[in-house]
One Martini backbone bead per residue (centre of mass of N, CA, C, O) as a GRO file, in nm:
protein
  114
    1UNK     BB    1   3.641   1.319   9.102
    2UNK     BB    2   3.789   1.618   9.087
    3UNK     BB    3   3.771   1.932   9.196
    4UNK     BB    4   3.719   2.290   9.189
    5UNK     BB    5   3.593   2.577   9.336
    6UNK     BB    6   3.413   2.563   9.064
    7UNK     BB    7   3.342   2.272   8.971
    8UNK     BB    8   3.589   2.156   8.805
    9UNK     BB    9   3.754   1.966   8.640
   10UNK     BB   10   4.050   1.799   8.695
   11UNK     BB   11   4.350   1.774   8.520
   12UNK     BB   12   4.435   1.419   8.581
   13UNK     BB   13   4.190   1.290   8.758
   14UNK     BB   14   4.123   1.046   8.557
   15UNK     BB   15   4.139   0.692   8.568
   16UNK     BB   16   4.109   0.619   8.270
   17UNK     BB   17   4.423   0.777   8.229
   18UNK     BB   18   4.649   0.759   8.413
   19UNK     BB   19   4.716   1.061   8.500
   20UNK     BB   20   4.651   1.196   8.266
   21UNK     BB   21   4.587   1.456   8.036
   22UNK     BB   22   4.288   1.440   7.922
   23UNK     BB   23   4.156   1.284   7.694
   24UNK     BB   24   4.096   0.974   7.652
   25UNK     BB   25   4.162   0.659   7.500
   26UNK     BB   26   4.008   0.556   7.245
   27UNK     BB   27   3.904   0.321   7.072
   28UNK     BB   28   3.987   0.364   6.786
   29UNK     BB   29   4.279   0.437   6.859
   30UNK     BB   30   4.338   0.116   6.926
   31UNK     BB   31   4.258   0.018   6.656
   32UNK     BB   32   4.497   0.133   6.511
   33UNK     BB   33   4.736   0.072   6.660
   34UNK     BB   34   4.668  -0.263   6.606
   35UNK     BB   35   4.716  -0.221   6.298
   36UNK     BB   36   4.947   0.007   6.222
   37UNK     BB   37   4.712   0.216   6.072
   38UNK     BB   38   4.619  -0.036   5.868
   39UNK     BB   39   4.870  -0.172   5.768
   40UNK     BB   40   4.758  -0.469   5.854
   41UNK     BB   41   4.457  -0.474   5.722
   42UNK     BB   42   4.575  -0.439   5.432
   43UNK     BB   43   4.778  -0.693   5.442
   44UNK     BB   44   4.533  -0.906   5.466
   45UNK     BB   45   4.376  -0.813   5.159
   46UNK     BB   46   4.643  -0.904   4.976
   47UNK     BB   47   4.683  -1.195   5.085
   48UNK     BB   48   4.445  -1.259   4.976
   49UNK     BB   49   4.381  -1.163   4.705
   50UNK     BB   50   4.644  -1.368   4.620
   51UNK     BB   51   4.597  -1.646   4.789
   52UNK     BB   52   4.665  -1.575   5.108
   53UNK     BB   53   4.595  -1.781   5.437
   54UNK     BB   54   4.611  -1.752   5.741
   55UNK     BB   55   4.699  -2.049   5.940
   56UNK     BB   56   4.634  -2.331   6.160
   57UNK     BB   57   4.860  -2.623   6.218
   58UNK     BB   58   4.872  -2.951   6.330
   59UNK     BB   59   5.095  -3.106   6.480
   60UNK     BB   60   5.207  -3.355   6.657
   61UNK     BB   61   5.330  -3.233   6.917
   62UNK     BB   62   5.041  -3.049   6.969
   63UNK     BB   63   5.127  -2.796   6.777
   64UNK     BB   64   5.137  -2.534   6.610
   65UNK     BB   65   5.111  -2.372   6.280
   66UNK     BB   66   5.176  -2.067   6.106
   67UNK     BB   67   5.023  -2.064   5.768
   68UNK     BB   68   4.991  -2.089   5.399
   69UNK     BB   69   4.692  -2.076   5.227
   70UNK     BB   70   4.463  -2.121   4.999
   71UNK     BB   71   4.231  -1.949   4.853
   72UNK     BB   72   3.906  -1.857   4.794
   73UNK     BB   73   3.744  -1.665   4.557
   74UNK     BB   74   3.530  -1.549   4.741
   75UNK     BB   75   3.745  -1.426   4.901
   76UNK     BB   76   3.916  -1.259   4.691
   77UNK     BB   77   3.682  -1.116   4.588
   78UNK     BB   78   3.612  -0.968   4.918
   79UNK     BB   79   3.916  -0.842   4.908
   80UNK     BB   80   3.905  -0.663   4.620
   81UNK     BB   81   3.645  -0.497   4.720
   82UNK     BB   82   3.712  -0.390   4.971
   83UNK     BB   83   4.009  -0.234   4.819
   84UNK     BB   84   3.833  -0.092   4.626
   85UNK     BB   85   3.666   0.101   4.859
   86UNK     BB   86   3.896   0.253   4.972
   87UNK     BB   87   4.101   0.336   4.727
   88UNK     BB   88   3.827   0.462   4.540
   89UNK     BB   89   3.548   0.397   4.628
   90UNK     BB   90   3.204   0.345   4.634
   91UNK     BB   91   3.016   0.286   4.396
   92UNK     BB   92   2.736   0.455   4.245
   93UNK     BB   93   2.400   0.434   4.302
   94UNK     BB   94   2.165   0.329   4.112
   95UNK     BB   95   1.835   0.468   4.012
   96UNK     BB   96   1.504   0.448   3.813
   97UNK     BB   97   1.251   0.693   3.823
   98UNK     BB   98   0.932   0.724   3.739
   99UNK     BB   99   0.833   1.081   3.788
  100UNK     BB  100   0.544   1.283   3.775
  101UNK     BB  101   0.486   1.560   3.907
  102UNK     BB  102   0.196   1.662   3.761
  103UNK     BB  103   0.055   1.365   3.833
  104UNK     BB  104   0.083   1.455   4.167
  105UNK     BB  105  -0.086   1.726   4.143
  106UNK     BB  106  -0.383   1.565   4.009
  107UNK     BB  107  -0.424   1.379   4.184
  108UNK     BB  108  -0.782   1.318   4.228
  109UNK     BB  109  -0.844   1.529   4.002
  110UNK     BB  110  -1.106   1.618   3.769
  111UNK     BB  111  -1.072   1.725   3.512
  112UNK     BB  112  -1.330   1.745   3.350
  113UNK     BB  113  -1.453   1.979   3.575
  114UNK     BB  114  -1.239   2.205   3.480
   0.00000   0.00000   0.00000
């Protein structure tokens, strides 16, 4: 990597961007790129969601072709939790602790002598 005078990085001379200026291209864009920002992974637990599922079937001659089967109840299952956890958000876990703060102040100290 090329530096300037002042030992600063030169802007556009980082190999992993290709001569771009700034900051390189990260996982995470490339990962919504390939999706078309969500929406094609979204549009895939949909048709599970539907029950239905791309699969690829073996022709005779010796080729696939990419169809459409029925899902099982438990893909369809568990693509209505996906997107109901994205579109309203995931339902708040509770627990109930039955805890005395009082007794835990006391713990060990013989009240008796007290």
């Amino acid at each position: 990597m090329e530096r300037d005078t002042k030992g600063r990085f030169i802007r556009g001379h980082e190999p992993s961007n290709n001569g771009k200026g700034g900051r390189p291209i990260g996982l995470a864009v490339r990962c919504r790129a390939a999706v078309a920002d969500g929406a094609d992974l979204v549009q895939f637990y949909v048709d599970v969601f539907r029950g239905l599922v791309d699969a690829e079937m073996p022709q005779e001659d010796g080729t696939t072709e990419r169809v459409k089967v029925p899902a099982k109840l438990e893909q369809r299952m568990e693509a209505a939790a996906w997107l109901a956890d994205r579109g309203w958000g995931k339902a708040k876990q509770q627990i109930e602790a039955n805890i005395n703060p009082i007794a835990k102040v006391y713990e060990g100290l013989d009240i008796d002598s007290v």
